[in-house]
N, C-alpha and C positions, 0 to 999 in steps of 0.2 A: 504494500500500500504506500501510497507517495505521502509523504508526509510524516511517517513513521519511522523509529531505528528499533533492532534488535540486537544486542549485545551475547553472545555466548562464552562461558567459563567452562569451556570442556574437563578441567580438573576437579571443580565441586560440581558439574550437570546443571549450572546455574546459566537460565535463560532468561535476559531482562529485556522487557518493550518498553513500549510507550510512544507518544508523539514527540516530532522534535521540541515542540514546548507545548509541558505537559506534565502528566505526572505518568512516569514508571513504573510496572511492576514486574516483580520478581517470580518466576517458577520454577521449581527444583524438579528435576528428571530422576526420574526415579521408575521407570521401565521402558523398556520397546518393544512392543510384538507387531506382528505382519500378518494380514490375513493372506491364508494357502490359496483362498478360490479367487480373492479381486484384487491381490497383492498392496492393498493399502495398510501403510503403515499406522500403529497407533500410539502415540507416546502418553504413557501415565507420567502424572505431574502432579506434585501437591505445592500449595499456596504458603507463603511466609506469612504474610499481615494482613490479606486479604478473605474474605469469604468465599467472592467468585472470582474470575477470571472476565470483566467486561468483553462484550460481544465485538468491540473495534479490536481490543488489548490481543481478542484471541485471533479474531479475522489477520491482523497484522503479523500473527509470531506463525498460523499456518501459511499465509504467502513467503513467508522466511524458511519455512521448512521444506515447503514443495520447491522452493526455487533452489536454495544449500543444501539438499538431503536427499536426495531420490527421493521427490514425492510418489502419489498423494499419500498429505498424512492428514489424520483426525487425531485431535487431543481428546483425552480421558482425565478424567481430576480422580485424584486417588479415591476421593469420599468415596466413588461411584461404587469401586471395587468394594468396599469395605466401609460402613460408616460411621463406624471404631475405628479408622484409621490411625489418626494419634494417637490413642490408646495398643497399640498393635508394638511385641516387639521386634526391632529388626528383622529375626528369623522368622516371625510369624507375615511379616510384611514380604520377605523375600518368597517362604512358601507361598502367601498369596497369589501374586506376580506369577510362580510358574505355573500354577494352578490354572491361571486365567490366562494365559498363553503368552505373556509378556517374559524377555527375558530382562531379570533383576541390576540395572544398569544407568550410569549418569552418560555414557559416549553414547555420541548419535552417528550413525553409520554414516 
């Protein structure tokens, strides 16, 4: 989207949006899976300060994604998976993830 910047931290899986002036937000990567039949990827993400992920915030970070990542990709917010997700420990959050086809991961291919 014109207008917008995406920032990536491939060592903590930290992906920041926002407009060039505006407010930013931050989403931590926290899986990938691929569906086998339409090949679109889906990247689980949970929120730092936020509750949702705004409709521009997320339109912006999947045009960031299909265009730097072999799209297409759809985002998943963790809650989806799980909505204990906070409450969830690491091992139980990494079963989750393989469980649900994602593999448990902050790098984007």
């Amino acid at each position: 989207m014109r207008g917008w910047k995406v920032h990536y931290e491939p060592e903590q899986g930290i992906l920041t949006v926002g407009p060039l002036r505006g407010k930013s937000m931050s989403v931590k990567v926290v899986g990938v899976g691929q569906s086998q039949n339409s090949g679109v990827r889906y990247l689980a993400y949970e929120l730092h300060d936020e509750e949702e992920l705004p409709d521009k915030h997320e339109s912006a970070l999947v045009d960031y994604l299909n265009k730097n990542h072999q799209g297409p990709w759809e985002l998943v917010p963790a809650e989806v998976l799980n909505n204990n997700w906070n409450g969830l420990s690491p091992r139980e959050r990494e079963r989750l993830l393989m469980r649900e086809g994602f593999d448990a991961t902050v790098e984007l291919p």
